[in-house]
C-alpha positions in Angstrom: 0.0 0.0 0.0 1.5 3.5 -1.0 2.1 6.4 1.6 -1.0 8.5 1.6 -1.0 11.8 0.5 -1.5 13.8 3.3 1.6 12.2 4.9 3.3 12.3 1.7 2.7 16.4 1.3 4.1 16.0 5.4 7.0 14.2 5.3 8.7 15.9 2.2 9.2 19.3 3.7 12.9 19.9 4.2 13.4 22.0 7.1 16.3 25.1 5.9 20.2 24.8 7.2 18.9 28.5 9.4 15.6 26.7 10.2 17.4 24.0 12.1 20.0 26.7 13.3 17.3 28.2 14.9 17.6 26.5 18.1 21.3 27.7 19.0 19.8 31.4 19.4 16.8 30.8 21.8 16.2 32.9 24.6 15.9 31.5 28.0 12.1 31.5 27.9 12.0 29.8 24.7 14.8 27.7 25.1 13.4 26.4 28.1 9.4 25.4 26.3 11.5 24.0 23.4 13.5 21.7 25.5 9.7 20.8 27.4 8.1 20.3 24.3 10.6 18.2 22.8 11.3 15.7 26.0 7.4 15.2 25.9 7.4 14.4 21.7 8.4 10.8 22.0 6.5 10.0 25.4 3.6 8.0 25.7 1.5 10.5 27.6 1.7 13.2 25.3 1.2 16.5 26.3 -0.4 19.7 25.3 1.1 23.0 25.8 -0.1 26.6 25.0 2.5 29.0 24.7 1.4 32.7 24.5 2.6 36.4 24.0 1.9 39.1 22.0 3.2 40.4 18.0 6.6 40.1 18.5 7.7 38.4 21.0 9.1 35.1 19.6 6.5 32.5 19.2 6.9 31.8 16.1 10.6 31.8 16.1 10.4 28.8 18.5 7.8 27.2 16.7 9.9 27.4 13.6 12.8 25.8 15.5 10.6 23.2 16.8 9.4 22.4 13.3 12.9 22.1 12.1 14.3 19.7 14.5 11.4 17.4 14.4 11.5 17.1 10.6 15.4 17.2 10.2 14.0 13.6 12.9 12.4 12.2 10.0 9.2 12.9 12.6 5.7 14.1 11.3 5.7 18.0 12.4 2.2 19.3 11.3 2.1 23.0 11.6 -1.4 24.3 11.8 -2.5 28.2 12.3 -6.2 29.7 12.6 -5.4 32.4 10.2 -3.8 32.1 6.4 -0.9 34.5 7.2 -0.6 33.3 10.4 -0.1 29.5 8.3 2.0 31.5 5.8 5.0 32.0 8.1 5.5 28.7 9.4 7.3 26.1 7.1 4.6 23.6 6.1 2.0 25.8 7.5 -2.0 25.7 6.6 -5.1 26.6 7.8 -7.6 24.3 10.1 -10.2 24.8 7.5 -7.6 23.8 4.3 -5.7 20.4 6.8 -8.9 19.2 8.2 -11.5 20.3 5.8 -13.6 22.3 8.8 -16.2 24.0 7.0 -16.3 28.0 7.2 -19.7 28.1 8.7 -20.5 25.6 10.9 -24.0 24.3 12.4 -25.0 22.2 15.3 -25.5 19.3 13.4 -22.1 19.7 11.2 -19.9 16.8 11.2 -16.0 17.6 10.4 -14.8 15.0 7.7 -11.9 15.0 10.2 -13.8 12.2 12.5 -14.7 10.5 9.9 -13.5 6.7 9.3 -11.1 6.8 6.3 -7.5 7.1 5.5 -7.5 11.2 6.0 -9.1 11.0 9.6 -6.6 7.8 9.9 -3.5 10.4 8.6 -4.7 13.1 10.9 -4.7 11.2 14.4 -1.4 9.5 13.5 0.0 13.5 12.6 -2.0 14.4 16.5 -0.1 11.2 17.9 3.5 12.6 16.5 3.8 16.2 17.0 1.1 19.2 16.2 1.4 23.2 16.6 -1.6 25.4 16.2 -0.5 28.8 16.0 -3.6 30.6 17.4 -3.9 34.5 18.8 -4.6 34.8 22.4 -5.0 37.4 25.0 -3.0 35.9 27.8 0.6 37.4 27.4 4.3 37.0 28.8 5.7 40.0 30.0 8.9 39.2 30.0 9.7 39.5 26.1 12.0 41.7 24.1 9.1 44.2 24.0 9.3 44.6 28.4 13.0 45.1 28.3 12.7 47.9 25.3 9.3 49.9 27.1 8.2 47.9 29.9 5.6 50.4 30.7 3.8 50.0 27.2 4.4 46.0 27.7 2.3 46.0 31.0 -0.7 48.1 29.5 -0.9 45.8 26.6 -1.3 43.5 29.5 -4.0 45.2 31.1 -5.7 45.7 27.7 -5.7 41.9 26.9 -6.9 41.2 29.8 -9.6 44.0 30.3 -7.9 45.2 33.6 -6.9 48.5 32.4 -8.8 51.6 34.5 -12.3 53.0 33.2 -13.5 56.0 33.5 -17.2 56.3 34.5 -18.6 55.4 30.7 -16.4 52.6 30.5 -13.6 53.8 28.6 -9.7 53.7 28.9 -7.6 55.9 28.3 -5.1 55.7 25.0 -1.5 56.8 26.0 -1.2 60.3 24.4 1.9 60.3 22.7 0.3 57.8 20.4 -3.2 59.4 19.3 -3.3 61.4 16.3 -5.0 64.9 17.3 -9.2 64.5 16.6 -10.6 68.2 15.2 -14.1 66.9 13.6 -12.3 67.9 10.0 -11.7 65.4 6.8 -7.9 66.0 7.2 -7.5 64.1 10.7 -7.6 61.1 8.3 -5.1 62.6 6.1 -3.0 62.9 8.9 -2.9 59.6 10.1 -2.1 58.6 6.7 1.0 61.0 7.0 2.1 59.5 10.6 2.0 55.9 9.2 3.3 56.6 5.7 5.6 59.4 5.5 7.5 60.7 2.9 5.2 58.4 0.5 6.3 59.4 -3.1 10.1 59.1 -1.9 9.4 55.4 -1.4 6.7 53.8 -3.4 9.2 51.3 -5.5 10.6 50.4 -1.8 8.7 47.1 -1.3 10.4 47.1 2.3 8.5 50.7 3.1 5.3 49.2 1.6 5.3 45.9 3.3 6.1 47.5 7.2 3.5 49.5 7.5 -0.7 50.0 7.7 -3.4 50.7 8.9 -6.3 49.1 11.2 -9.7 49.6 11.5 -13.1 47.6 12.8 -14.8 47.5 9.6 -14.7 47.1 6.0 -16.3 50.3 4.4 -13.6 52.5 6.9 -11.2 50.0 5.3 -11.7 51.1 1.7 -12.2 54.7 2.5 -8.4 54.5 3.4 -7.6 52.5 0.6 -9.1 54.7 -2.1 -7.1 57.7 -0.4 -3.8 55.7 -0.7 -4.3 54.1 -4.2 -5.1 58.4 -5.3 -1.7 59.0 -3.7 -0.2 56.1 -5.0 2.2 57.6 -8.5 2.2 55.2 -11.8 -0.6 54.2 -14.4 -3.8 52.4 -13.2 -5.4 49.4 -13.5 -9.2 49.0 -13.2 -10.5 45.7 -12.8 -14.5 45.2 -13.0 -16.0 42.0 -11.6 -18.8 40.0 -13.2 -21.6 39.8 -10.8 -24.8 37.5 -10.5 -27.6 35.7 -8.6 -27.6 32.2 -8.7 -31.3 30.7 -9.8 -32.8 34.4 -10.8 -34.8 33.7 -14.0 -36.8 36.4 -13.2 -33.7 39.5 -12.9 -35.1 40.7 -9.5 -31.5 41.2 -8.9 -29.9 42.9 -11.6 -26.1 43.3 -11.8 -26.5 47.4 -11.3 -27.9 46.3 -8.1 -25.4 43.8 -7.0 -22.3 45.7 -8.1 -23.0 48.3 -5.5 -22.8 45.4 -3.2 -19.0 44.1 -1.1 -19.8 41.7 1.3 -17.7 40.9 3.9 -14.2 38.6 2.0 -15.2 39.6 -1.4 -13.3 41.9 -3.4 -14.9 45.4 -4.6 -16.8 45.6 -7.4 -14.4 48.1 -9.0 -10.4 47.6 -7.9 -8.3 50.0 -8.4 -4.5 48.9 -8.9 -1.0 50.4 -9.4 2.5 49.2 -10.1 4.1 48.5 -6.8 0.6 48.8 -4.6 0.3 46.0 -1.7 -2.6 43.5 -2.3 -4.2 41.0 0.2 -5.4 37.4 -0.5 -9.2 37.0 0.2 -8.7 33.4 -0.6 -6.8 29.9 -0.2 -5.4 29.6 -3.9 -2.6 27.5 -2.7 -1.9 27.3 0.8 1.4 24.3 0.2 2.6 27.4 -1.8 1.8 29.9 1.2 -1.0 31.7 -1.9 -3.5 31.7 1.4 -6.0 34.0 2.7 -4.7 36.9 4.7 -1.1 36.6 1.9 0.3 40.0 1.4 1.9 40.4 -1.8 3.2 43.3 -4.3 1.6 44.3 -7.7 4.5 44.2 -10.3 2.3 43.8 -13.5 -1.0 43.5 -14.9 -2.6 41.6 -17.8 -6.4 41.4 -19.4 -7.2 38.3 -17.4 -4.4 37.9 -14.9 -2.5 39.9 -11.7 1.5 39.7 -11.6 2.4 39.9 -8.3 5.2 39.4 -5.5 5.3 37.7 -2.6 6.6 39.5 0.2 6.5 37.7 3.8 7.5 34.6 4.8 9.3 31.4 3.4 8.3 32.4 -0.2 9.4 36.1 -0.4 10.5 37.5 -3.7 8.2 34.5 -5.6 6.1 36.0 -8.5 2.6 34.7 -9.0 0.1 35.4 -11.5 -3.4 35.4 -9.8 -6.2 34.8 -12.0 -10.0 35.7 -11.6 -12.2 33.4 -9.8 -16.0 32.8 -8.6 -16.6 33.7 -5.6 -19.3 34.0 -3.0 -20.1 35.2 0.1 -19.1 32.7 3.0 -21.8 33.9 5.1 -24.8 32.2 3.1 -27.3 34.3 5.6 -26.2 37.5 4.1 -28.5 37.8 1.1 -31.9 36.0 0.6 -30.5 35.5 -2.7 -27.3 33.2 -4.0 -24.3 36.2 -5.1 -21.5 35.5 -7.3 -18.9 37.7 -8.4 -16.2 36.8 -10.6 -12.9 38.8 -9.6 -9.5 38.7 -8.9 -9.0 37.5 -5.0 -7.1 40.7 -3.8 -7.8 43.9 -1.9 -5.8 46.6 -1.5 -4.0 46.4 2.2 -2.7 50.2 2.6 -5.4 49.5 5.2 -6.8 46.0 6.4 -9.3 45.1 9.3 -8.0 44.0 12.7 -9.1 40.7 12.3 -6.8 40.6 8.8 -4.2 42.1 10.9 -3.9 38.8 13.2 -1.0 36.8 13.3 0.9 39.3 11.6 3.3 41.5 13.1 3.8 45.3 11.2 6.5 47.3 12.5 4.6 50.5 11.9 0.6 50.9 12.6 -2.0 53.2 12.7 -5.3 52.5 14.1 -8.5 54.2 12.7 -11.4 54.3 15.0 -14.2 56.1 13.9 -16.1 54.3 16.4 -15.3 52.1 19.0 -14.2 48.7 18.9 -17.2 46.0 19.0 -15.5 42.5 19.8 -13.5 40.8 22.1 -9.8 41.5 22.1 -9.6 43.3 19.0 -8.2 46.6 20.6 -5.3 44.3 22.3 -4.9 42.5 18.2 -4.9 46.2 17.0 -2.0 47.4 19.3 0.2 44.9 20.2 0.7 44.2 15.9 3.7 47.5 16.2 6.8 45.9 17.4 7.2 49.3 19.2 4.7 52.1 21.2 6.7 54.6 19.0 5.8 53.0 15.5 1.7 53.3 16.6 -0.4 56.1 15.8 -4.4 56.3 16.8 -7.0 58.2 15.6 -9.7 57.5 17.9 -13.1 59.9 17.3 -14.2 60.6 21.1 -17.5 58.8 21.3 -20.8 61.2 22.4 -23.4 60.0 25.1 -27.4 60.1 24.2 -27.6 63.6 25.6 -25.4 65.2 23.8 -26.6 64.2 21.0 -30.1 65.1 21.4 -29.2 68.3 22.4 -26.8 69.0 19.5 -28.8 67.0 17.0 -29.6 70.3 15.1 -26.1 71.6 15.5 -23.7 70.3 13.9 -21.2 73.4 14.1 -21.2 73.6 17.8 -21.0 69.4 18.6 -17.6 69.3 16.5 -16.4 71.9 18.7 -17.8 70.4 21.8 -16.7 67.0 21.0 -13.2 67.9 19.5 -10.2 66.7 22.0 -7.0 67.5 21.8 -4.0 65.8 23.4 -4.0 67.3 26.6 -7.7 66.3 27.6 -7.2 62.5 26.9 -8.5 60.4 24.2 -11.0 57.4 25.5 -12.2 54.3 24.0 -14.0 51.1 24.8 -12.4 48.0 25.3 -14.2 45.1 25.2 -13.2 41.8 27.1 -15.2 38.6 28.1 -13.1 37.7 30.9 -14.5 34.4 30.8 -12.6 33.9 27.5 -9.5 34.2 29.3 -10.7 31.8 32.2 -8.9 28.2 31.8 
């Protein structure tokens, strides 16, 4: 009987010669869950372990060293993240949903093919019974990372954020450290200037893939997302591409949905309608094309070319940097099926522009320079800890926060526009507030 493929596609990754070097330049933190880890692989028992910090603090470094002494042991190392780019800069790396075929909505009476009898769900609990990291974002963190030693102060109020322990005021609000808030007037330009914070000196650097790649900028939603964009891509020098997609309702003999209608239409993981492109612009994957190949959702890549009916573009992070691509246009639908009372398909290419990207896109990455753009408040667990703690630095973060207004103020200024700007408008001195929302019951083992 021949090897199956799932252990096949396992057991020909080659770890690198710096992979495997990895391990001689461990701190003591992670030298000392490597060496845990690895006296546990080859034991009966087993063991799970859950090893959590922040952006930047090292966990995939060890993971990456782990991964590469296991293999370089002939052993089965399956390397497993929640996130496409969090997959995309391990070795081997893919998605839950791509190695175990988990559905992207799931019901109460799903069953994953991954308990199923048959040779995968056979392949799958021998991987479990060798070794098996699942990179997945948390909210519990280790203070003592290269981030304490360089600004301890910003370290511990990440902590506090993560953990919802950080002091309120009397709406529930914390308070954003000022040296990082951008200056909120009420005007069209405080936009503009975060955009200046986060990407200065922008027509200096635009063939600088480096510039492009270490920087953007976070927000909660996807229509503040592509207000940013748009702004960036008019900046952006060099010819442009526009790129229309092909839009329809499945089983709609009767055109009650017309494609003026659904082109105004960008649900949430679908590409616009109309996308706007330039030479040198950075693009996001929307979906898995070919995760073995690291083409995965959450991929950030370059634009170095365009044709009628392909995208030539660059890799930029991970194992695979510097690989072209050509990225073709696809059908694609929502992955919410409750969004529409009708079936929508668009064809289009996979991308989105990622000048700016949500929070969520922003996971498992770490971006040495960020802004955050909140024209309103947060609205989910942890994502203004995910927002923060991507900068490898409090100096490389920039928020522009627009101070929220209670129900009285805006009944009495309803009809006023003019005098709640100026009555709302905070500058550094008075504080900027936000929500932050935690479920401490997440974080309870």
């Amino acid at each position: 009987m021949g090897t199956a493929r799932e252990e096949y596609e396992e057991r020909i990754i080659e770890p690198t010669r710096q992979d495997i070097a990895l391990k001689d330049s461990l701190n003591e933190e992670q030298k000392a869950a490597y060496d845990k880890i690895l006296a546990t692989v080859d034991t009966d028992q087993g063991g799970v372990f859950f090893v959590d910090g922040p952006g930047g603090t090292g966990k995939t470094y060890l993971y990456k060293a782990l991964l590469a002494t296991l293999r370089s042991q002939e052993k089965i190392a399956v390397a497993t993240a929640t996130s496409g780019v969090a997959a995309s800069i391990m070795p081997g790396g893919r998605t839950a949903h791509s190695r175990f075929k988990i559905p992207l909505t799931i019901d109460d009476g799903a069953v994953l093919p991954v308990i199923r009898k048959g040779t995968r769900s056979q392949i799958v609990a021998a991987s479990l019974r060798k070794s098996y990291i699942w990179e997945s974002m948390t909210h519990l963190k280790l203070v003592h990372n290269m981030r304490a030693q360089s600004d301890p102060w910003f370290a511990e109020y990440l902590l506090r954020i993560g953990d919802g322990t950080e002091e309120t005021n009397s709406g529930g609000e914390i308070r954003l450290p000022d040296e990082v808030c951008v200056p909120y007037t009420g005007s069209d330009i405080d936009l503009d200037g975060l955009i200046d914070c986060i990407f200065p000196r922008l027509d200096e650097n635009m063939s600088n893939t480096s510039y492009i790649t270490s920087r953007a900028i976070l927000s909660t939603r996807n229509d503040w997302v592509d207000i940013i964009n748009m702004r960036m891509i008019g900046r952006f020098q060099g010819d442009q591409m526009v790129y229309h997609s092909f839009d329809s309702a499945v089983d709609d003999p009767h055109n009650y949905y017309p494609p003026e209608f659904l082109k105004t239409l960008t649900p949430n993981g679908l590409p616009p309608h109309i996308l706007k492109l330039k030479i040198g612009c950075p693009i996001i994957l929307l979906r898995n094309i070919d995760p073995a190949n690291r083409l995965c959702n959450g991929t950030r890549l370059v634009v170095r070319g365009f044709q009628r009916n392909s995208i030539d573009a660059e890799i930029v992070l991970g194992q695979h940097a510097g690989k072209r691509i050509f990225l073709p246009r696809i059908p694609l639908c929502p992955s919410d099926d409750e969004m529409f009372p009708f079936q929508f398909k668009r064809k289009q290419f996979p991308v989105r522009l990622s000048f700016a990207m949500t929070v969520n896109k922003a996971q498992g990455q770490t971006i040495p320079n960020v802004g955050v753009y909140l024209p309103e408040p947060v609205f989910s667990h942890g994502q203004l800890y995910v927002a923060l703690s991507r900068a490898t630095a409090r100096s490389n973060i920039k928020i522009l926060a627009i101070p929220a207004i209670d129900g009285d103020d805006k009944k009495k200024n309803k009809n006023n526009k003019k005098k709640k700007q100026e009555e709302n408008s905070f500058t550094i001195s008075d504080g900027i507030y936000t929500k932050n929302i935690v479920y401490k019951e997440v974080l309870t083992p």
